[in-house]
C-alpha positions as CSV (number, residue, x, y, z in Angstrom):
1,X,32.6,19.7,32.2
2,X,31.5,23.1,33.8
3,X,30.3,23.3,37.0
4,X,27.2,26.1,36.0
5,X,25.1,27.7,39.3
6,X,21.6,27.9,37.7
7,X,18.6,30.0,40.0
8,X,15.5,27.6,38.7
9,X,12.1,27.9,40.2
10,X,13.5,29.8,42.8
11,X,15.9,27.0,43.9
12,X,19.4,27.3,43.6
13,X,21.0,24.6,41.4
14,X,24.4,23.4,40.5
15,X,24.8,21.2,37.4
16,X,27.4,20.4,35.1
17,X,27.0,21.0,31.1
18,X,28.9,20.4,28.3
19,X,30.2,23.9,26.6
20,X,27.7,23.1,23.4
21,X,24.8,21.8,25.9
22,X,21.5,24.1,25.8
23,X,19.3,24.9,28.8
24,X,16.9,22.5,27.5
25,X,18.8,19.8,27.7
26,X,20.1,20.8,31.5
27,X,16.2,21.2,32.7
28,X,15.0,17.7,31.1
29,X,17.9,15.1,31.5
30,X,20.0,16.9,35.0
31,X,17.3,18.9,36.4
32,X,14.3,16.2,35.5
33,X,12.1,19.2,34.6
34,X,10.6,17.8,32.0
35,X,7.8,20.3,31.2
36,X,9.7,22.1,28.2
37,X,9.6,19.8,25.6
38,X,11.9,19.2,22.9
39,X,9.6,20.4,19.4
40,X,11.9,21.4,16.6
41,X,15.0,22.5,18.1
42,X,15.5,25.5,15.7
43,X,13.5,28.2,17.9
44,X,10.5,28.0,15.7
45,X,7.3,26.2,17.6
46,X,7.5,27.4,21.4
47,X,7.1,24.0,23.2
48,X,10.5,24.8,24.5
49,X,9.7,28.1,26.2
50,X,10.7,29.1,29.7
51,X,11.2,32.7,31.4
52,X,14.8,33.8,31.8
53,X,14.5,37.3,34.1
54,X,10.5,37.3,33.6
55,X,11.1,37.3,29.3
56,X,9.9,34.4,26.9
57,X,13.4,32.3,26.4
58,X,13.6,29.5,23.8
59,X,15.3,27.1,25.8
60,X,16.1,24.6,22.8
61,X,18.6,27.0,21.3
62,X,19.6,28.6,24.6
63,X,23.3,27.7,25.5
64,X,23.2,26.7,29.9
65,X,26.0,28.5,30.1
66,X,24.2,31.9,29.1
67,X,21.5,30.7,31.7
68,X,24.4,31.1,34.7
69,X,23.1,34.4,37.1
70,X,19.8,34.8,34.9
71,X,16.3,33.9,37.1
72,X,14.7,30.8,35.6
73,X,11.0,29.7,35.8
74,X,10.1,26.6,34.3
75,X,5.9,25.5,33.7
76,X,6.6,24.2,37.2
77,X,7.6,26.5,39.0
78,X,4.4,29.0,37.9
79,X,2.3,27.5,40.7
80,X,2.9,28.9,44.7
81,X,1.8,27.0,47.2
82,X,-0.5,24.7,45.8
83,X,-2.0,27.5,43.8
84,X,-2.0,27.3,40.1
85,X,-0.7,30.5,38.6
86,X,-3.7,32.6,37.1
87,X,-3.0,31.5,33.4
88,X,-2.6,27.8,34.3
89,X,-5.9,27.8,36.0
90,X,-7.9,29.9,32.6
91,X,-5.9,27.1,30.4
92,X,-8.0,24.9,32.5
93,X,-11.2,26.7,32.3
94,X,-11.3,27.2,29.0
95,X,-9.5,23.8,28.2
96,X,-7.3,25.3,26.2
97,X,-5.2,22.3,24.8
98,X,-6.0,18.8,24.0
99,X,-2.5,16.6,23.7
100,X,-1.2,19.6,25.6
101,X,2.4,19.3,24.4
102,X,2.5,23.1,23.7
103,X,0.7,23.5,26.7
104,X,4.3,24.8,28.6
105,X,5.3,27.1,26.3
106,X,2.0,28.6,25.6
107,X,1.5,29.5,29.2
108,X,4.8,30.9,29.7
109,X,4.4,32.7,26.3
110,X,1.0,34.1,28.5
111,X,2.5,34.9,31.5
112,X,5.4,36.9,29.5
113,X,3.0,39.1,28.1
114,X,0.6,39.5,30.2
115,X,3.6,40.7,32.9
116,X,4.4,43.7,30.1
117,X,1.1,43.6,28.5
118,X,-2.0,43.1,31.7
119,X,-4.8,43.6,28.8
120,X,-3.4,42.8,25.7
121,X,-5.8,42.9,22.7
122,X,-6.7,40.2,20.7
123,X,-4.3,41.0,17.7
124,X,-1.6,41.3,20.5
125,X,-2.2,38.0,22.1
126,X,-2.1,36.4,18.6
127,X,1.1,38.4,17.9
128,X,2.6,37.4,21.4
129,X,1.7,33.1,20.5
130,X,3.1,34.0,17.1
131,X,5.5,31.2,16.7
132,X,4.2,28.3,19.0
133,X,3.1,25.8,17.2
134,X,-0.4,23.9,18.4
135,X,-0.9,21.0,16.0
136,X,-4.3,20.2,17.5
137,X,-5.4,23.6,16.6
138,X,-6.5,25.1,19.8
139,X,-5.5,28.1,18.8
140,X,-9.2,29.9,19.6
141,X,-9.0,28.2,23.7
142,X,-6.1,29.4,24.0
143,X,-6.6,33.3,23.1
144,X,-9.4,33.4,25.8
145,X,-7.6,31.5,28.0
146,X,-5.5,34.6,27.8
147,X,-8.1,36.7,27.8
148,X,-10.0,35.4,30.7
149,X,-6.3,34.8,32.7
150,X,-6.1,38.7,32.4
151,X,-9.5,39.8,34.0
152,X,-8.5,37.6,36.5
153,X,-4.7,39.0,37.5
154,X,-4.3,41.0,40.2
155,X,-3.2,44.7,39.1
């Protein structure tokens, strides 16, 4: 098996993976980073979302080995010290999930375009969740979760 060097949450981390193993299976069963969570495994409802270089990466159909070099931030590693990251904290606020398994990847879809995008509209923030999947239907929490996460970011 590989030996890949993986930069996660700021921590260097050696692990090995299979050739055909995805990222998502290197956070949750090696790294026990359990926050992306395995939905459909086609790249088609988010929950596995991380950031790979600060952009929305699908983790489920990410091969580890295409991780190798790249910066990786998982839902937790968004917090600094002790602080929750300014869209964590509106998810809160405007508690915008319920079973909060798409929780992760909604925030990290957040986060992503709020770092190209500091006021997105509302049609943009609809178009940037586009593809994750909320089965209890938060859908409207969620938008002003983003909303209210971007008055709050520092410019």
């Amino acid at each position: 098996m590989p030996l890949l060097d993986l930069s996660v949450n700021g921590q260097s981390r050696k692990v090995e993976a299979d050739d055909n193993e995805t990222l998502l299976s290197v956070l949750r069963n090696r790294l026990d980073l359990t926050g992306a969570k395995y939905g459909c495994g086609e790249a088609q409802c988010g929950a596995c979302a991380v950031l790979m270089d600060g952009e929305l990466a699908l983790s489920c159909v990410t091969p580890a080995a295409g991780a190798a070099g790249r910066k990786i931030v998982t839902i937790e590693g968004l917090a600094k010290r002790g602080n929750l990251h300014p869209v964590q904290q509106a998810f809160l606020d405007s508690a915008a999930f319920q079973c909060g398994y798409c929780t992760p990847g909604m925030i990290l879809a957040a986060v992503a375009l709020l770092h190209s995008k500091p006021k997105p509209s509302e049609a943009e923030t609809k178009d940037a969740l586009d593809g994750h999947i909320c089965r209890c239907g938060a859908y409207p929490r969620i938008v002003e979760a983003v909303r209210m996460a971007s008055a709050r970011m520092p410019r």
